[in-house]
C-alpha positions as CSV (number, residue, x, y, z in Angstrom):
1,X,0.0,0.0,0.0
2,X,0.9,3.3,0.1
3,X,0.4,6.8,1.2
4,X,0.8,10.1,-0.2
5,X,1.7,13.4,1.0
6,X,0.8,17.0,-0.5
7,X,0.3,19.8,1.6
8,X,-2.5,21.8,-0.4
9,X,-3.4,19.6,-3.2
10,X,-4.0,20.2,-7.2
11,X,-5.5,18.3,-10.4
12,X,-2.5,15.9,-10.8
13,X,-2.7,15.7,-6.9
14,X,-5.9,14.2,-7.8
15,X,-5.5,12.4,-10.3
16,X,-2.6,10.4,-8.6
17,X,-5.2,9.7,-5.8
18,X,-8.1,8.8,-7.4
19,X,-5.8,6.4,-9.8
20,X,-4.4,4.8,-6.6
21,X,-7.8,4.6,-5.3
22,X,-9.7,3.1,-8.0
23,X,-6.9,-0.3,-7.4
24,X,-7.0,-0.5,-4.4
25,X,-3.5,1.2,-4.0
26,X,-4.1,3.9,-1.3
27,X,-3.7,3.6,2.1
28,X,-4.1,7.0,3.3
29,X,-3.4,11.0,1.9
30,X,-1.4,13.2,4.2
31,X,-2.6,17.1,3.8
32,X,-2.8,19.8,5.7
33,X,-6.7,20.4,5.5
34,X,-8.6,18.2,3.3
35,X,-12.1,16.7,2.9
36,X,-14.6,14.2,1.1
37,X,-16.5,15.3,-1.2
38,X,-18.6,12.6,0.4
39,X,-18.8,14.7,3.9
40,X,-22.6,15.2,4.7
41,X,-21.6,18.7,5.8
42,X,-20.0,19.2,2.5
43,X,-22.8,18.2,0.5
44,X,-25.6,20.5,3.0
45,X,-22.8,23.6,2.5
46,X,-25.6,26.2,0.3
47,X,-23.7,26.8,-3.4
48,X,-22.3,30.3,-2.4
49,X,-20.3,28.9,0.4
50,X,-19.5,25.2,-1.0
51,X,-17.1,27.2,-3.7
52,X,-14.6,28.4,-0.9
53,X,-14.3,24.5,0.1
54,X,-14.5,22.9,-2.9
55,X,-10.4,23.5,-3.8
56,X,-10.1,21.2,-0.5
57,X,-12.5,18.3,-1.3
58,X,-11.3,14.9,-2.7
59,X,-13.5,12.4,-4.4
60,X,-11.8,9.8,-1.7
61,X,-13.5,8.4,2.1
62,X,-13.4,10.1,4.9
63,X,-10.9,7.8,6.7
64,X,-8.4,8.2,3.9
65,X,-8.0,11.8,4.0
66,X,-5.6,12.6,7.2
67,X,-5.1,16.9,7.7
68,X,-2.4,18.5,9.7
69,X,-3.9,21.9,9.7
70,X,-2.1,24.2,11.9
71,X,0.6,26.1,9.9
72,X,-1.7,26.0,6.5
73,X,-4.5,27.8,8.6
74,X,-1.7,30.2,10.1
75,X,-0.8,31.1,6.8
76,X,-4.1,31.7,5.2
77,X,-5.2,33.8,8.1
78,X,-1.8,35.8,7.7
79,X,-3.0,37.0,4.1
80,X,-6.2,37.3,4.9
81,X,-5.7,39.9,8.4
82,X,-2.9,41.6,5.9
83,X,-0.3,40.9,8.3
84,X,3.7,41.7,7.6
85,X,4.8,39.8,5.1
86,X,7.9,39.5,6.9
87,X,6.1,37.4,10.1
88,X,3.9,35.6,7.9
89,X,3.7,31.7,7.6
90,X,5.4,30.8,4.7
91,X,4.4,28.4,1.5
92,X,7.7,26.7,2.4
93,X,7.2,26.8,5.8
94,X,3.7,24.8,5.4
95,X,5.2,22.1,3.4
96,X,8.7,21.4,5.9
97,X,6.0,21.4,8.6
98,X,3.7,18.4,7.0
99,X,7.1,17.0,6.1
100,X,8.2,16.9,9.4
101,X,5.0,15.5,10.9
102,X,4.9,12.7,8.6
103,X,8.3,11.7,9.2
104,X,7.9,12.0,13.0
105,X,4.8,9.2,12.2
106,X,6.9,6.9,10.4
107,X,9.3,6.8,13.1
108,X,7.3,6.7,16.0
109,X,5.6,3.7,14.2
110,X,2.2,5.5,13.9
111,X,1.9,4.3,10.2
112,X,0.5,0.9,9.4
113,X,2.2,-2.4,8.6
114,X,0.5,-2.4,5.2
115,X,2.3,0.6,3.9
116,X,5.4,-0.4,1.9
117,X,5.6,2.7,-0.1
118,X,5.5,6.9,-0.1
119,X,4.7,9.2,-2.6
120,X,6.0,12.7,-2.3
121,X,6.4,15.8,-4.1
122,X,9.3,18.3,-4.7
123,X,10.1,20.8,-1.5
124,X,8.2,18.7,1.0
125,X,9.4,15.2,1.7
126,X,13.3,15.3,2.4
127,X,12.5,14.1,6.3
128,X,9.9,11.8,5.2
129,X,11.9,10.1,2.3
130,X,14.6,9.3,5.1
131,X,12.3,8.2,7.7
132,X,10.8,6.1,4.6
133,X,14.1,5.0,3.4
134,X,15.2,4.0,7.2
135,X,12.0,1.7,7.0
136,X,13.1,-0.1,4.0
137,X,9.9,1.9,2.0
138,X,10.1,2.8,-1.7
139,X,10.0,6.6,-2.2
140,X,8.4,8.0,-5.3
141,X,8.7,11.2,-6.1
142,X,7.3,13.9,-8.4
143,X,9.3,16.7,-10.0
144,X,6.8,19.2,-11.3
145,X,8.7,21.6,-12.9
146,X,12.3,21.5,-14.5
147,X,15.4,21.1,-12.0
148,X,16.1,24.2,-10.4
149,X,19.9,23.9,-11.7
150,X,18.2,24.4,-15.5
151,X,16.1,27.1,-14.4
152,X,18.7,28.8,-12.6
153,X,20.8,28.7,-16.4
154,X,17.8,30.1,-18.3
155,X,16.6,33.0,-15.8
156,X,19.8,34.3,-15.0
157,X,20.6,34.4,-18.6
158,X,16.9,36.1,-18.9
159,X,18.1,38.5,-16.5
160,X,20.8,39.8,-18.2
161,X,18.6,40.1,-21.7
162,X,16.2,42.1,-19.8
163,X,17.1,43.5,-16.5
164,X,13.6,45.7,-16.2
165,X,11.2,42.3,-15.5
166,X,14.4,41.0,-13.1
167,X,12.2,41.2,-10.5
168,X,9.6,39.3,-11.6
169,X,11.8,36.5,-11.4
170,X,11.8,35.3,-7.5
171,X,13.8,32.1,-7.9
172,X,16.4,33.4,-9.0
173,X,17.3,34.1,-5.5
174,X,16.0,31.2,-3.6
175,X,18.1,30.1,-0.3
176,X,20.9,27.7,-0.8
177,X,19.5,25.9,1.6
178,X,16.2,25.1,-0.4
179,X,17.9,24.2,-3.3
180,X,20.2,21.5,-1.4
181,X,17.1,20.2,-0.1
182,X,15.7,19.7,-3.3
183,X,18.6,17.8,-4.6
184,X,19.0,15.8,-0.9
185,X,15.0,14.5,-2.4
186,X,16.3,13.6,-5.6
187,X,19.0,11.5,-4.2
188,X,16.6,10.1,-1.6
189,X,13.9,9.4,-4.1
190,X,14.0,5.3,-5.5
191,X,11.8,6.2,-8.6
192,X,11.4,9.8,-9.9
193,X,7.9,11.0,-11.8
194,X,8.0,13.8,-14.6
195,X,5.5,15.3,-16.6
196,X,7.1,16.3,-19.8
197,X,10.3,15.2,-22.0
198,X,11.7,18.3,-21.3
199,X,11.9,18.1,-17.2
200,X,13.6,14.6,-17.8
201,X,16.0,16.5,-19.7
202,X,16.9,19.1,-17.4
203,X,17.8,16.3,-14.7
204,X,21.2,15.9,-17.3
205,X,22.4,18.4,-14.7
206,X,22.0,17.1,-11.1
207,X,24.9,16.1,-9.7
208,X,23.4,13.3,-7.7
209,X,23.1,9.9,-8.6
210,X,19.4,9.1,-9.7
211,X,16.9,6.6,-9.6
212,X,14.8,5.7,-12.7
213,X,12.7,8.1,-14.1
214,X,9.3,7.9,-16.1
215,X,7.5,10.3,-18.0
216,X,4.0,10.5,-17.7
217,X,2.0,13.6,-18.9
218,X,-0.7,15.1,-16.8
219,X,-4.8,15.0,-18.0
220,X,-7.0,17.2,-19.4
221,X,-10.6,18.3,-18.1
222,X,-13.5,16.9,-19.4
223,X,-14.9,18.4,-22.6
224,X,-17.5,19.7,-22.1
225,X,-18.7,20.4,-25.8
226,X,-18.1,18.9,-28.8
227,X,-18.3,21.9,-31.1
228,X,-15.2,24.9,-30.3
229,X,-17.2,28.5,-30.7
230,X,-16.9,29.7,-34.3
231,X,-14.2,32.2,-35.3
232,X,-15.9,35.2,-36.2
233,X,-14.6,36.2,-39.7
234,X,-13.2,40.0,-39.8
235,X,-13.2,40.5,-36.5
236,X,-9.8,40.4,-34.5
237,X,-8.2,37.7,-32.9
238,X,-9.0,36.7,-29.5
239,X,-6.0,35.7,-27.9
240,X,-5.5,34.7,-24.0
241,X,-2.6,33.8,-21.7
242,X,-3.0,32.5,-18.3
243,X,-0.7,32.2,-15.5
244,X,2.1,34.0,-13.3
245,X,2.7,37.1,-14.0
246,X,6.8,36.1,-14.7
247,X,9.4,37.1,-17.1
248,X,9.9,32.8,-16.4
249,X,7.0,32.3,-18.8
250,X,8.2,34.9,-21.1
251,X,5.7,37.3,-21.3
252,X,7.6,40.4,-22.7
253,X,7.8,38.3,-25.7
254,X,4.0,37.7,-25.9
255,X,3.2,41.4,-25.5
256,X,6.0,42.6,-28.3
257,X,4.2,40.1,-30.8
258,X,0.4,41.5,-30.0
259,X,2.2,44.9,-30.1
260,X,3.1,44.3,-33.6
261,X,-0.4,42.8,-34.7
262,X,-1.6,46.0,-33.5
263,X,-5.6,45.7,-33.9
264,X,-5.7,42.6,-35.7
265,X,-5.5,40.8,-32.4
266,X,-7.2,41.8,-29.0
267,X,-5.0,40.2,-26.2
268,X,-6.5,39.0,-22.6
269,X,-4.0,38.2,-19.6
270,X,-5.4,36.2,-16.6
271,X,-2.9,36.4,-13.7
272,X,-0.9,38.4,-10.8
273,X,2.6,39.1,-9.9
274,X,3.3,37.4,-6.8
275,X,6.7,39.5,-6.9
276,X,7.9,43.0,-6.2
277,X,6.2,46.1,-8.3
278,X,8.1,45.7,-12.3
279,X,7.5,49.1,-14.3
280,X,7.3,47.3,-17.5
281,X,5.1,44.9,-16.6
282,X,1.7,47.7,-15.3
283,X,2.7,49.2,-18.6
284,X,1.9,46.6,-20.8
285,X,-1.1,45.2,-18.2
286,X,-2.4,49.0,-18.9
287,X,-2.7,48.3,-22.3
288,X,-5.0,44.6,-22.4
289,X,-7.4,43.5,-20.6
290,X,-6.0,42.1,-17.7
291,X,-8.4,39.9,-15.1
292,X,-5.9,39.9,-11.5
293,X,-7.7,36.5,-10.9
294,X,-10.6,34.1,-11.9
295,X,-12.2,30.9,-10.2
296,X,-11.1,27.6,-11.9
297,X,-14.5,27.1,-14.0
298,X,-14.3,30.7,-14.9
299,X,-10.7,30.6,-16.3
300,X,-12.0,27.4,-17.9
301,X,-15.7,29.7,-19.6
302,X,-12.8,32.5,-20.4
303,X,-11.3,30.4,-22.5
304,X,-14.4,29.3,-24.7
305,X,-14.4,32.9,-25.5
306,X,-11.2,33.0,-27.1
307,X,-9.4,31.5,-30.4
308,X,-6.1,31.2,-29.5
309,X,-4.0,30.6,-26.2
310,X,-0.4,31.5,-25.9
311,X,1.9,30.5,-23.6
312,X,5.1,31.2,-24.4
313,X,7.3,30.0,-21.4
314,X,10.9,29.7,-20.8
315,X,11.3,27.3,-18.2
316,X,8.2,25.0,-17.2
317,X,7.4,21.2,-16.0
318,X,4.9,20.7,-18.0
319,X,1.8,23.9,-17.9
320,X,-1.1,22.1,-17.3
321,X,-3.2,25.2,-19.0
322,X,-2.3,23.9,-22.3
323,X,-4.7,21.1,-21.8
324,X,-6.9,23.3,-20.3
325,X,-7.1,25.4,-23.0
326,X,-7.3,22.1,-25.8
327,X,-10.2,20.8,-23.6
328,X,-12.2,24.5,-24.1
329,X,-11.2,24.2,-27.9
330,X,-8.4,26.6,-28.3
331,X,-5.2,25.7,-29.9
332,X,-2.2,26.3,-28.3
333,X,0.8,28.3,-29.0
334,X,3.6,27.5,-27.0
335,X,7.2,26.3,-26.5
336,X,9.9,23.4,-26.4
337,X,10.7,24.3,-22.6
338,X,6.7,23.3,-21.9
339,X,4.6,19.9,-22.0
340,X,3.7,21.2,-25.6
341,X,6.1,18.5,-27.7
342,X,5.0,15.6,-25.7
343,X,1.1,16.8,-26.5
344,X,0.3,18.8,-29.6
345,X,0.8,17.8,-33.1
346,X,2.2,20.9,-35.0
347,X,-0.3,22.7,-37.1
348,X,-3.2,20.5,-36.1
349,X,-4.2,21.3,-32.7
350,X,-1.2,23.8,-31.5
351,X,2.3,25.4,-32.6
352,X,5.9,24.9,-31.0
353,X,7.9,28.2,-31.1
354,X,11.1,28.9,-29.9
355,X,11.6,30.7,-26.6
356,X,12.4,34.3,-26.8
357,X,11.1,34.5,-30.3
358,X,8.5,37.5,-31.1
359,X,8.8,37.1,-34.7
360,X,7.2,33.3,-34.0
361,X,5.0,34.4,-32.2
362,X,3.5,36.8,-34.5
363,X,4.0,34.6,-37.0
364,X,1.6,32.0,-35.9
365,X,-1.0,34.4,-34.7
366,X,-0.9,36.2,-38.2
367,X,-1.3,32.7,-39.6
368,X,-4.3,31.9,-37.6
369,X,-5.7,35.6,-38.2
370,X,-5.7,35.5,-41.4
371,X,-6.9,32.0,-42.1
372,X,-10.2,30.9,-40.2
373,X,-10.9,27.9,-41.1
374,X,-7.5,26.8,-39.9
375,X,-8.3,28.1,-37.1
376,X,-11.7,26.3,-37.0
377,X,-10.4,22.9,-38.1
378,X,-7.2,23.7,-35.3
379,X,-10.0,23.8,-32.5
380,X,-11.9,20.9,-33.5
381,X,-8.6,19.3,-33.4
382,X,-7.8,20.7,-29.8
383,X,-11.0,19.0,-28.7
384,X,-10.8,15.5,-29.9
385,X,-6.8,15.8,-28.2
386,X,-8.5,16.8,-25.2
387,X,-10.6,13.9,-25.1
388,X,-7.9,11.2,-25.7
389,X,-5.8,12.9,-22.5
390,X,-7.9,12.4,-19.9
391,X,-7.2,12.8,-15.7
392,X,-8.3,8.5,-15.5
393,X,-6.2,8.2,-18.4
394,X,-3.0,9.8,-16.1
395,X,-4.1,8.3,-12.9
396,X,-4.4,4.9,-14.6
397,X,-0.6,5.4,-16.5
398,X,0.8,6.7,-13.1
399,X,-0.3,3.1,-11.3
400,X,0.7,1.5,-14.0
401,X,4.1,2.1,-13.0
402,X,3.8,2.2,-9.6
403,X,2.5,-1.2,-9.7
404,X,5.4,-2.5,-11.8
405,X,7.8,-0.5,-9.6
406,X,6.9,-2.3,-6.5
407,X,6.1,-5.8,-8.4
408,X,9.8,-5.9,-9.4
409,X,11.4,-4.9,-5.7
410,X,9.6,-7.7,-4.2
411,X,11.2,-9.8,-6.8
């Protein structure tokens, strides 16, 4: 059996579970608040209110779900009262303390016999993969984004290109401390999960032995329509991007291409800065439509309203809005440093660009512009990808190899 361990949760969170549910797999899921969507208190909540929950809710039993609430609830109460950000609990801070707690179970004991296995995700299992390892456990472990060694290569090169969105940047100063911890996981972990070809290939530079890795991309949400809206001929395109606002998914590059479409394309941005004020950035916000922050199913609604999504990162894992935006569909424009390559087919349901490239860019969107029925056929296409990539179809890959994994070590 075995149990995993996520301090706030999120789709491929989910998917993993419900996979390891569905066989039979999953002992128990350490959070730090969580609950069934099954709870009868849950299910009386009026809709207004249920909303606020819902990002907490698993389609699991009550008994499996196990919360460790304290520093989570600390943190959200933090932002909420508006208190210093410098005496605020930390993101960080919440996962090393559900870390710790976990650990302290497995070696007091307090974990059953069955378990012969963790799961754990990057930043928040280094105490519980040794307490694991000490046990004789497997540790899996999932890398959501490229290694931090790549990144560091790419941003401060970034940096130097354009100095004025530096700040937007905020890892390229984590601790040194953080970042050994990250690679203490790696060499701790007995089977390492990826999203996308090109996280694998930014592992080429850790320094530390590794266990085998597997590449399994994340799902898609259901489609919920099996005709895209129609392109509306004359009119210009609608174009959306959705995420951090980061010179890390290489916005400047994005605005510089609508700049130079001028009115033939109208450009929405869902997202906010979670770093210092950047100049640069409120100038170009000033000039879209810029929406700070959506629910979920209203980020998904935004996108059925718009023909095109670009995302034009330099460093990712994997950018699970790309499949976000196929399952509305709306093709994708977006880069080799994404989980684009290992899921759209070029021309039919998306476009691969180089990083840092305007002139692709606008060359794509131009394309698109100008031809709508391409653009029609492209988001048929985007729908029918959408349905083959589904969150079952991950869960059910993921335990695929988690079965095989622990087949072969009892072996």
């Amino acid at each position: 059996m075995i149990i995993v361990s996520h301090p706030t949760g999120n789709a491929n969170v989910r998917g993993l579970l419900n996979g390891l549910h569905r066989n039979n797999l999953l002992l128990n899921y350490y959070t730090t608040f969580g609950y069934s969507s099954d709870a009868f208190w849950f299910k009386a909540l009026p809709k207004w209110l249920k909303k606020d929950f819902v990002r907490r809710t698993y389609e699991l039993p009550l008994d499996i779900i196990l919360s460790h609430p304290w520093f989570e609830i600390k943190r959200l109460v933090g932002i909420s009262l508006k208190i210093a950000h410098s005496v605020q609990i930390t993101v960080d801070e919440v996962y090393r303390d559900l870390d710790n707690h976990l650990s302290s179970l497995i070696e007091t004991n307090d974990i059953s016999e069955k378990v012969n296995a963790i799961y754990g995700y990057e930043d928040g299992c280094i105490n519980t993969f040794r307490a694991a390892k000490a046990k004789g456990w497997q540790r899996f472990y999932e890398l959501p984004i490229g290694y931090w060694r790549a990144a560091k290569i790419i941003l401060d090169e970034e940096a130097e290109l354009q100095p004025e969105w530096a700040v937007t940047m905020p890892a390229l100063s984590e601790p040194k401390e953080k970042l050994e911890r990250k690679d203490e996981e790696l060499r701790l972990a007995s089977h390492v999960f990826v999203a996308s070809k090109f996280t694998l290939q930014t592992l080429d530079l850790a320094p530390v032995k590794l266990a085998r890795i597997s590449v399994i991309p994340y799902g898609a949400p259901s489609v919920i329509s099996s005709h895209p809206r129609k392109t509306i001929a004359g009119k210009p395109l609608r174009v959306l991007y959705v995420g951090g606002l980061s010179q890390r998914k290489g916005l400047s590059y994005l605005f510089d291409a609508v700049e130079q479409l001028g009115n033939t394309v109208d450009l929405t941005i869902v997202g906010r800065s979670g770093a210092g004020y950047c100049r640069v950035l409120e100038k170009h916000l000033g000039k879209h439509n810029w929406i700070e922050s959506m629910p979920h199913n209203k980020i998904l609604e935004c996108m059925r309203e718009h023909d095109v999504f670009v995302f034009p990162s330099l460093f990712e894992g994997f950018g699970l809005v790309i499949l976000e935006a196929l399952s509305q569909g709306v093709p994708v424009i977006t880069t080799p440093h994404t989980g684009g390559p290992d899921i759209l087919d070029e021309g039919k349901d998306g476009f691969i660009v180089p990083i840092r490239s305007v002139d692709a860019i606008k060359e794509k969107l131009e394309l698109l512009q100008k031809d709508p029925e391409l653009l029609m056929e492209m988001k048929q296409n985007a729908l029918e990808k959408a349905k083959q990539l589904t969150w079952r179809h991950y869960g059910d890959a993921i335990v695929q190899k988690l079965e095989t994994a622990m087949n072969s070590r009892h072996k």
